[in-house]
C-alpha positions as a printed Julia matrix, in Angstrom:
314×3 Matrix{Float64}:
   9.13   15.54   -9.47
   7.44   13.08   -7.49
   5.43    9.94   -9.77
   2.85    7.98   -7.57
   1.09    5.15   -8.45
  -1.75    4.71   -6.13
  -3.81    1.08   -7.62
  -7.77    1.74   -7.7
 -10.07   -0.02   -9.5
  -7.89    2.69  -11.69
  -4.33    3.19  -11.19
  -2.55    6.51   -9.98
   0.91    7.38  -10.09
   2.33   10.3    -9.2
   5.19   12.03  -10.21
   7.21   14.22   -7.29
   9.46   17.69   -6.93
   9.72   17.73   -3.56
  11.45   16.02   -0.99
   9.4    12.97    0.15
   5.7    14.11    1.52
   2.6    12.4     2.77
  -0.49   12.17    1.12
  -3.76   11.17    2.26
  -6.61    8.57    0.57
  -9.87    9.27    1.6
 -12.82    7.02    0.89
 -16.28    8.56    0.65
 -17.53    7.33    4.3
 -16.61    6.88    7.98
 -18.28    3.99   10.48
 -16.69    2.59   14.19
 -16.12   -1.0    12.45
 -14.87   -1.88    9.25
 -17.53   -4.03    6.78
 -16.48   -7.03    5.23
 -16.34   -7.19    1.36
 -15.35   -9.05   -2.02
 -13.6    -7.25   -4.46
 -12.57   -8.53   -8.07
  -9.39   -7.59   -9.36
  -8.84   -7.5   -13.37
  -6.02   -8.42  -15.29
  -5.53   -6.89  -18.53
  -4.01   -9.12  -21.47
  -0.35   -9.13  -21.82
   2.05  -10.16  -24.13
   4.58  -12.78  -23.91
   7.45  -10.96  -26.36
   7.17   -7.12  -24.85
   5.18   -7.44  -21.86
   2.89   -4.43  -20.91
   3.35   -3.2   -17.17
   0.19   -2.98  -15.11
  -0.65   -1.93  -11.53
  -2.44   -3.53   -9.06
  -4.27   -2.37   -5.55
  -5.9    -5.2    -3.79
  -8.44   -2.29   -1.95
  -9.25   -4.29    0.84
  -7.03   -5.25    3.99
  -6.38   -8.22    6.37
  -8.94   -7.6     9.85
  -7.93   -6.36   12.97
  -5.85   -8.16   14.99
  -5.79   -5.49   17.97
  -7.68   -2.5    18.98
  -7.2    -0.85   21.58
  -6.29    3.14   23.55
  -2.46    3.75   24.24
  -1.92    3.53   27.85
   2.02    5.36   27.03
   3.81    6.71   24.4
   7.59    7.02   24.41
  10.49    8.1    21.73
  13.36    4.69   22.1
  16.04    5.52   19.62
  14.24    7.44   16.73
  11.0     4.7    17.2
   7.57    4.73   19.14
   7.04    2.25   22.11
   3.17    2.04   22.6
   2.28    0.5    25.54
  -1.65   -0.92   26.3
  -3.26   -2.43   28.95
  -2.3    -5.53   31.04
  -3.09   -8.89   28.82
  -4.13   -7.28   25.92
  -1.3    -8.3    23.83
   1.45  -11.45   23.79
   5.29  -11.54   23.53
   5.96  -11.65   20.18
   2.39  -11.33   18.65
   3.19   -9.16   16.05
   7.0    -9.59   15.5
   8.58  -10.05   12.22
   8.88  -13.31   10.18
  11.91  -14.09    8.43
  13.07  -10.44    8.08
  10.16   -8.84    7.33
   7.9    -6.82    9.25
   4.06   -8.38    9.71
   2.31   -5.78   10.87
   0.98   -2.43   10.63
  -0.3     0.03   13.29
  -2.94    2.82   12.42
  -3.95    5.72   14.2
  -7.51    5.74   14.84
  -8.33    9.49   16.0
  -7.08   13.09   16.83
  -5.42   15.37   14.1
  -3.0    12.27   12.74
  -6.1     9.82   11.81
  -4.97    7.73    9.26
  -1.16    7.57    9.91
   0.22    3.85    9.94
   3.94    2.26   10.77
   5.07   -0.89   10.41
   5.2    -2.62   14.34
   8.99   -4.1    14.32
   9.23   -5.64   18.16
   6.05   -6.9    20.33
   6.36   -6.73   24.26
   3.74   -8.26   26.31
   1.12   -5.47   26.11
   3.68   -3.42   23.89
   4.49   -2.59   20.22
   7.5    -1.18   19.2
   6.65    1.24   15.88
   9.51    1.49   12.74
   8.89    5.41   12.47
   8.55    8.42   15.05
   4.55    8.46   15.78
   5.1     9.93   19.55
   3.69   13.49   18.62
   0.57   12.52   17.54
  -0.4    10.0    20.33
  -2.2    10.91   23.47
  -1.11    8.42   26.15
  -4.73    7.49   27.6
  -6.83    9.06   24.97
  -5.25    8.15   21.62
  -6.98    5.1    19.76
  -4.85    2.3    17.34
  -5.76   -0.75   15.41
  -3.17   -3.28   14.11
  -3.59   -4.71   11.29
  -1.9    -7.58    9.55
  -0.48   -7.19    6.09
  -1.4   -10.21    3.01
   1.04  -11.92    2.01
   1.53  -13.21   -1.57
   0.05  -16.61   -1.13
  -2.94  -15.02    0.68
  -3.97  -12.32   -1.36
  -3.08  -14.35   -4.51
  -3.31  -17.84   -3.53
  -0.79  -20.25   -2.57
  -1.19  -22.42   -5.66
  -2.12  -19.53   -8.22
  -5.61  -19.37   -7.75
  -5.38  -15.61   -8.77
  -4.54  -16.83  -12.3
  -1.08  -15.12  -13.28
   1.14  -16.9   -15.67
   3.03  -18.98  -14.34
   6.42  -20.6   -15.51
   9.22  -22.62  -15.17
  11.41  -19.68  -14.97
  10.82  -15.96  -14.27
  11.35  -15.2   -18.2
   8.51  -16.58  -19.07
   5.68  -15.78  -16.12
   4.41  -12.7   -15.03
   6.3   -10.61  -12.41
   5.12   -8.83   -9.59
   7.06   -6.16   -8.02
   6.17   -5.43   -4.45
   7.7    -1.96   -3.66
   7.95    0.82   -0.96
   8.91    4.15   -0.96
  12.0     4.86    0.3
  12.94    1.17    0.63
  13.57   -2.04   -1.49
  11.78   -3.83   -3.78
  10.8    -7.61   -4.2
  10.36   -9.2    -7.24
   8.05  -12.77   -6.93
   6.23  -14.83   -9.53
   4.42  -18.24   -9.98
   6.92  -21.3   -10.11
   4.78  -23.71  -12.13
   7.91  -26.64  -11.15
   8.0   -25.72   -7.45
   4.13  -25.15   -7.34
   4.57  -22.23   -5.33
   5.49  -18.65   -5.77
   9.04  -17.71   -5.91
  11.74  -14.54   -5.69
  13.22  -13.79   -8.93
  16.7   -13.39   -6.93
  17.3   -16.32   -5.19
  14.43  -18.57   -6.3
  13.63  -18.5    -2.71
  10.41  -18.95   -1.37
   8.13  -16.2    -1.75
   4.26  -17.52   -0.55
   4.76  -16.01    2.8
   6.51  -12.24    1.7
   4.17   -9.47    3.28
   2.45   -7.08    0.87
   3.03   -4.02    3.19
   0.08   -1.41    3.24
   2.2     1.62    1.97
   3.25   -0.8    -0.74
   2.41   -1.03   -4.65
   2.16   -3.99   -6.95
   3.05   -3.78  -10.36
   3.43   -6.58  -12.82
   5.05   -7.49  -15.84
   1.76   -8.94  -17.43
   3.26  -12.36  -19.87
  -0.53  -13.95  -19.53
  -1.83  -13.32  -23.17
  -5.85  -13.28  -21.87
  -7.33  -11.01  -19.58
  -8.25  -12.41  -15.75
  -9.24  -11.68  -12.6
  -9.71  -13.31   -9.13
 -11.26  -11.92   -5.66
 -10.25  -10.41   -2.53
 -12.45  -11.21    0.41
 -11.06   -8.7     3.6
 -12.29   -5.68    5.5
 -13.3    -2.32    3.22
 -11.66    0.3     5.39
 -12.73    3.18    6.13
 -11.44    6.84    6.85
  -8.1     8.04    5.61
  -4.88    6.62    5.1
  -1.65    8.47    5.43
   1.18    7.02    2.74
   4.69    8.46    2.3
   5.79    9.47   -1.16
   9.18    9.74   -2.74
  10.6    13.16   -3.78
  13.4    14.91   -5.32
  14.77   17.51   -7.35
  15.06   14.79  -10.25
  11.61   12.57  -10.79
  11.18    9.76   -8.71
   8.07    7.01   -8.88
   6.2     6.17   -5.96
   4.03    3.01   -6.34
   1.08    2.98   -3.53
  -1.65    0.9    -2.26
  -4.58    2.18   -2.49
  -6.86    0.4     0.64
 -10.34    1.38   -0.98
 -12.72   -0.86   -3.22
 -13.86    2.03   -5.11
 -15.06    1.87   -8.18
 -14.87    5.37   -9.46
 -13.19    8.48   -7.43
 -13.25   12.06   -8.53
  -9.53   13.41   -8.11
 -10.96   16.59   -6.68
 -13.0    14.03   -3.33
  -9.18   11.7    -3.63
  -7.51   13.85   -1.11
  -4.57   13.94   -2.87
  -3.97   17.76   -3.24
  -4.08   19.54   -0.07
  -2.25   22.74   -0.79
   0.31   21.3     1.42
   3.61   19.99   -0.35
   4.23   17.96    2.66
   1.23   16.11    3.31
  -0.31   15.93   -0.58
   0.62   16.53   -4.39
   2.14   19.36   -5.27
  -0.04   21.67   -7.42
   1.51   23.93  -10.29
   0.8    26.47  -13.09
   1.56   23.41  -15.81
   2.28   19.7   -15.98
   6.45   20.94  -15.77
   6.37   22.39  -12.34
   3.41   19.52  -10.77
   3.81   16.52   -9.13
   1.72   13.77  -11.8
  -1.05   11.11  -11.03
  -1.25    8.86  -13.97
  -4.59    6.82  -14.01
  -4.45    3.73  -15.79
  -7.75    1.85  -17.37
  -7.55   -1.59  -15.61
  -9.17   -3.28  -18.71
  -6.85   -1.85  -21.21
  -3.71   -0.51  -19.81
  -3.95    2.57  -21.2
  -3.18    5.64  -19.13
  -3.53    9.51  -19.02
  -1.72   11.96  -16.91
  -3.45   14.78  -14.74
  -2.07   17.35  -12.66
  -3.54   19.99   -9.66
  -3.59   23.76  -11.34
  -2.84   25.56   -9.09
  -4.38   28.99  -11.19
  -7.45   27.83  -11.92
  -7.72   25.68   -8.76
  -8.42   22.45  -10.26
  -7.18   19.37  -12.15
């Protein structure tokens, strides 16, 4: 069973039986150039003794730093090498930063609109991509944009300006977990002593750790009043592809959701294709169904829905 999380406004998480699968966001319109917005993120009240868990999406992303067609597409050990045209892009634009990957590439057009990889090595005028993206790219023809992803300090300020708790130690602030399906996790929070934000393991630090796109947030809210703070970036638009986790035992799949939407109807989400492999799957009962849990932002609370797959709904 498969669990995503996908942070709106309102949270999702979803629940998985199959092996790991893609599923697709939609928002509710398409345009050539992304708008820019401001988005406010809530914070529910927590509690110092048994902290609640909440999730977070920060539904807007970082602009485009490249856009541009694919002059070639090749398949170098298992990756994608994109190639572009001649001084589009500099040695080393993109690479990573102290381990971790800085950028994303996303597929503008053609039957794969939507899908993103992380770019792990940057060529003059070429990206090399962390996953296999050469089937659906048309050298010539195929459109990309790459994206930077936030990083803690920018999304939520390099002194706190988002307004978690804080603390001396981890024990006592709230904790965000960054996390990835398929991959590890990172747990950060706000060192009130250090006056920046910090790994739990390690203590090392943690202002300039990448949010990734496919990526959710969830954090251990300690902060005993409710808060929230704004996210000025670009509202994208058209799909987004994100793996999910899946097994024959349940796994939980935290995601990003990239939209500022306020309210979404699960049946316009585009989370249930009738495809196992590139949505939820559907059953006859919650038992045999992968399960989105949405969670109330305000309050915490959650409920649990699932495609039926007899009466064709959720």
């Amino acid at each position: 069973m498969k669990h995503f999380c996908i942070p709106m406004y309102r949270t999702l998480t979803v629940s998985a039986l199959v092996a790991a699968s893609l599923v697709q966001l939609s928002p509710a319109q398409n345009a050539t150039t992304d708008p820019v917005g401001v988005t406010t993120v809530n914070l529910i009240a927590g509690n110092a003794t048994t902290p609640p868990t909440q999730y977070l999406g920060l539904g807007l992303t970082k602009g485009s730093s490249f856009q541009g067609v694919v002059a070639t597409a090749s398949l170098v050990s298992g990756a994608t090498r994109l190639t572009f045209a001649a001084g589009s892009i500099a040695d080393n634009a993109f690479d990573p930063v102290n381990g971790y990957n800085t950028h994303f590439i996303e597929v503008l057009d053609g039957s794969a609109t939507g899908a993103i990889s992380d770019v792990e090595v940057t060529d003059a005028d070429a990206v090399t991509l962390a996953d296999d993206l050469s089937a659906v790219i048309t050298a010539g023809t195929t459109k990309v944009r790459i994206r930077k992803f936030w990083t803690v300090a920018e999304a939520f300020g390099a002194t706190n300006s988002a307004g978690f708790l804080g603390g001396a130690t981890s024990g006592v602030a709230d904790v965000l977990t960054i996390s990835r399906p398929g991959d590890s996790s990172v747990e950060v929070f706000y060192n009130t002593s250090a006056s920046q934000w910090k790994t739990v393991a390690g203590a090392a630090n943690a202002n300039d750790i990448p949010i990734p796109t496919d990526a959710g947030i969830h954090v251990l809210r300690r902060g005993t009043s409710t808060a929230s703070f704004k996210i000025v970036g670009d509202v994208k638009l058209g799909p987004t592809a994100l793996w999910v986790d899946g097994d024959t035992t349940e796994k939980t799949t935290l995601l990003q959701n990239l939209y500022p939407l306020g309210s979404v109807m699960l049946k316009d989400s585009g989370l249930y294709t009738g495809n196992n492999t590139t949505g939820v799957q559907g059953g006859t009962s919650a038992t045999n169904a992968d399960l989105v849990t949405i969670q109330d932002p305000t309050t915490g609370a959650s409920n649990q829905f699932f495609f039926d797959t007899t009466s064709q709904r959720w």
